[in-house]
C-alpha positions in Angstrom: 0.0 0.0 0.0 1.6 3.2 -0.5 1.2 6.8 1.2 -1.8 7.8 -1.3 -3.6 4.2 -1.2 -3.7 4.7 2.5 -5.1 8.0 2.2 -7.6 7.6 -0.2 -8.7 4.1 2.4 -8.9 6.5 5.2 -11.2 9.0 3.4 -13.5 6.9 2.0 -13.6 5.5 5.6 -14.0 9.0 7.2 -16.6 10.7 4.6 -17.1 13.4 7.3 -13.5 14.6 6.9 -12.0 16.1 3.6 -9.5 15.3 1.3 -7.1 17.2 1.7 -7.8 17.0 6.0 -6.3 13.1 5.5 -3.6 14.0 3.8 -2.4 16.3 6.3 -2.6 14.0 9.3 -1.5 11.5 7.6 1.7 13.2 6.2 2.4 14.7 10.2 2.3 11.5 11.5 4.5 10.2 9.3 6.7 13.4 9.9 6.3 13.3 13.6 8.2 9.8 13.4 10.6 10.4 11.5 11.8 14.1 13.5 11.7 11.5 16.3 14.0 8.8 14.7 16.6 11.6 13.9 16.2 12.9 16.7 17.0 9.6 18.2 14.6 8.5 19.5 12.0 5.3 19.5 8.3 5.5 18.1 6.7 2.8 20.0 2.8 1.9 18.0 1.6 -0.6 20.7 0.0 -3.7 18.7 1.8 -2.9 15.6 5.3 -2.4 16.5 8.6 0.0 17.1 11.0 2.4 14.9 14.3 2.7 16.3 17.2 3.9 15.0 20.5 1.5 14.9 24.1 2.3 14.5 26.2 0.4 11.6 29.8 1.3 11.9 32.8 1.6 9.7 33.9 -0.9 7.5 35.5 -2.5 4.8 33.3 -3.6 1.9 33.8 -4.8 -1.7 32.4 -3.6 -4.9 30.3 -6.8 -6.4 31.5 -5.7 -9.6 35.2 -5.3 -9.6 36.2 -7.1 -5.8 37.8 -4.2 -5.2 37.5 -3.6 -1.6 35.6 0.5 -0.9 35.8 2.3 2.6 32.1 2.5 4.0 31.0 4.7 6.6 29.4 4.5 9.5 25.6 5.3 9.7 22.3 5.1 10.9 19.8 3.0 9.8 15.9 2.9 10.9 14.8 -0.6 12.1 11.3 -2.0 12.8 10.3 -4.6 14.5 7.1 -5.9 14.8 4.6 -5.9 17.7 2.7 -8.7 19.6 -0.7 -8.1 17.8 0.9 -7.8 14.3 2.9 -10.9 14.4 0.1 -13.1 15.8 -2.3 -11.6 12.8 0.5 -12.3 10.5 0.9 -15.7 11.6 -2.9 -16.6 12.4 -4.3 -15.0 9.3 -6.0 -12.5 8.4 -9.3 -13.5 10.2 -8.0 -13.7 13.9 
């Protein structure tokens, strides 16, 4: 589903609220989490799951290409990981 799919499923949900009214919350939360992952933080959505941000380091990696071996930074990545409710709903099917 992408970022307009799920706006347009909330609307026609929600005929009460505009448009253009989704859109917004929808694109805030989305802002709100990620300010809060570079910020450092976790985003905790209980029954669905948690953003966090992990740390890669430093290393040495190879170019598939060529084998020649390329310096790679360290960065952060975000992670998710699933919560309780999700994984059951995954694993017990969509009718649970």
């Amino acid at each position: 589903m992408t970022k307009s799919e799920l706006i347009q499923h909330i609307a026609e949900q929600n005929p009460h609220l505009y448009h253009r009214d989704v859109e917004r919350i929808v694109t805030t939360i989305f802002d709100e989490i990620s300010n809060a992952l570079a910020d450092g933080n976790r985003v905790e959505l209980r029954g669905f799951g948690a953003f966090s941000v992990k740390h890669r380091d430093a290393r040495v990696g190879r170019n598939p290409r060529t084998g020649e071996s390329v310096e790679v930074d360290s960065k952060h990545i975000p992670f998710f990981k699933t919560g309780k409710q999700l994984r059951e709903r995954l694993n017990n099917g969509a009718d649970s």
